[in-house]
N, C-alpha and C positions, 0 to 999 in steps of 0.2 A: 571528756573528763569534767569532774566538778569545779568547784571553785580553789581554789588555794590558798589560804591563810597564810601570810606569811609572818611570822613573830618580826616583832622590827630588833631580835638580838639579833637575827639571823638575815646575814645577807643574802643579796640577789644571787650572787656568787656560791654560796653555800647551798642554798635553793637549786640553782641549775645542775651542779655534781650529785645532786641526790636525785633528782628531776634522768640525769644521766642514767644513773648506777639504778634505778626501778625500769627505765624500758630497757637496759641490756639485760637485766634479768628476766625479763617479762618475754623480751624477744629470744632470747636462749630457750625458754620453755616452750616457746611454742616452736620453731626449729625442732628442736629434740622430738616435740608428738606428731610433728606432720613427716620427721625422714623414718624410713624403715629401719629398725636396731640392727646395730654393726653386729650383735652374735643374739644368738638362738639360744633356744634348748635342744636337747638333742634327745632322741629316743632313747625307750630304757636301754642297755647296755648289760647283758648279762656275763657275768665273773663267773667262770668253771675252775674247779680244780680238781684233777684227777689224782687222787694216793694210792700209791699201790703199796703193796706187802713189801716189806723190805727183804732183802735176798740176802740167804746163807750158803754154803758152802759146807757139807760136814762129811766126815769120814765113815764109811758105812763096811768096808772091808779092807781086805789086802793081804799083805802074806805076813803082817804079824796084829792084824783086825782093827787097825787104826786108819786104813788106807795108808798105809807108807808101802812103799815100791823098795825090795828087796831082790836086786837083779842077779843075785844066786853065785855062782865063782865063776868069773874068767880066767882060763888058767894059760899060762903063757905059751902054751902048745896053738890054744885056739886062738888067741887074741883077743878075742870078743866075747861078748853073750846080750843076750837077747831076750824082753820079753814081750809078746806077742800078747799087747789088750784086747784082742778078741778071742782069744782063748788061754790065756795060763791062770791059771788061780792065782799065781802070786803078781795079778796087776791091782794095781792100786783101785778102788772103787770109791767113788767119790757123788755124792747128791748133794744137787743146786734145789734149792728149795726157795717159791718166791710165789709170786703173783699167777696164778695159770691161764694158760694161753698168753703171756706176755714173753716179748723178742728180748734175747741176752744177747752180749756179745762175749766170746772168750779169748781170751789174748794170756800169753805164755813167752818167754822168752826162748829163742829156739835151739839152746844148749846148755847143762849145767854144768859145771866144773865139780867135779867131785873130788876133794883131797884128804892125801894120806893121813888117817889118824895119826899116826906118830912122828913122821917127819915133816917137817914143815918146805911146802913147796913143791913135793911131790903132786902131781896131779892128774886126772884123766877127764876126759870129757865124757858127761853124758846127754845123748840126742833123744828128747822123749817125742812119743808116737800116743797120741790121745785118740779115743772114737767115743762115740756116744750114740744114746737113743733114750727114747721117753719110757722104757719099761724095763724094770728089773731083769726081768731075763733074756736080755735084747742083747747081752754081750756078745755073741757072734755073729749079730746081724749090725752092730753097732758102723755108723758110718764115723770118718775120719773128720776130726776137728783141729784143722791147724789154726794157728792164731789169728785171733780176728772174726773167726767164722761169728757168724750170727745163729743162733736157734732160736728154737720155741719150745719154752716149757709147756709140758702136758696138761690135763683136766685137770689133775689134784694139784699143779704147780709143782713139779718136781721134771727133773733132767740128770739121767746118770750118765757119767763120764766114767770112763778104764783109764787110768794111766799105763803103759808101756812103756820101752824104749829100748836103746842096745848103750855100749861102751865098748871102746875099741882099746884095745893094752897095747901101746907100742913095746918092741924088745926092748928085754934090759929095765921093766916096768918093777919096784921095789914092790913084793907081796906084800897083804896089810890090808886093812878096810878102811875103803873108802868112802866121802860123806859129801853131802851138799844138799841143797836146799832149794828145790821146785816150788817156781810162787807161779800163781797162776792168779789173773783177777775175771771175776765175770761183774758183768755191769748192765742195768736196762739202756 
């Protein structure tokens, strides 16, 4: 080191604290170049994000062309009635429309309550029965889609479902039409 000047305002005392505070910093800096850095850089890191087409659900036919399910008369002799989504014209037809070749899931609730138009509290259950397949006229080749099921929409991004199902009339059941509301959700 050189010589050092010392101002005679400035004590010996004052000199050594500053004498101090230049080799801790001197000595800090050199510590920090000779250890290896506690963090890196890291490789580039590539960010994807995949968008798909967002997915509808629209009504394409059914027994009055909106896809509504019109399960026809139970009459109290039979108890029941019945409609068979792989073959009756009046099942509901339904097109998922989305992203193609992308996995849906479908999920439904597995009964709907249908009640009396005009009395209140009357009620009957109905069980519906879904099938599907990737092509328009696959209705009678259509496989069974309980809830949950997973698929795959086709090339164009489309998937038709049939709705079906029965109703059971207990005796002593008040004649009268019956109503209710099938929700169905599909989701990627």
């Amino acid at each position: 080191m050189g010589n050092l000047l010392i101002d005679k305002r400035v004590s010996a005392r004052e000199v050594g604290r500053m004498l101090c505070l230049f080799i801790s910093v001197l000595l800090s800096a050199v510590i920090a170049e000779a250890r290896p850095g506690k963090s890196a850089g890291s490789p580039p890191i590539t960010v994807e994000a995949n968008l798909v087409q967002g997915l509808s659900v629209t009504p394409s036919a059914g027994s009055d062309g909106l896809g509504n399910l019109n399960l026809g008369v139970a009459a109290q002799s039979t108890r029941a009635s019945n409609v068979n989504p792989n073959s009756s014209p009046a099942a509901g037809l339904m097109t998922i429309n989305g992203e193609p070749t992308m996995n849906v899931t479908i999920t439904y609730t597995p009964s709907v309550q249908l009640v009396h138009n005009g009395q209140g509290g009357s009620s009957i259950d109905f069980v519906p029965n879904v099938v599907g397949a990737t092509g328009l006229t696959m209705q009678q080749a259509a496989s069974p889609l309980p809830s949950g099921s997973s698929l795959t929409l086709g090339s164009q991004g489309h998937f038709y479902f049939w709705l079906g199902g029965s109703v059971y009339v207990p005796p002593g059941q008040a004649p009268g039409t019956y109503t209710g509301v099938f929700n169905i959700t599909i989701g990627y």
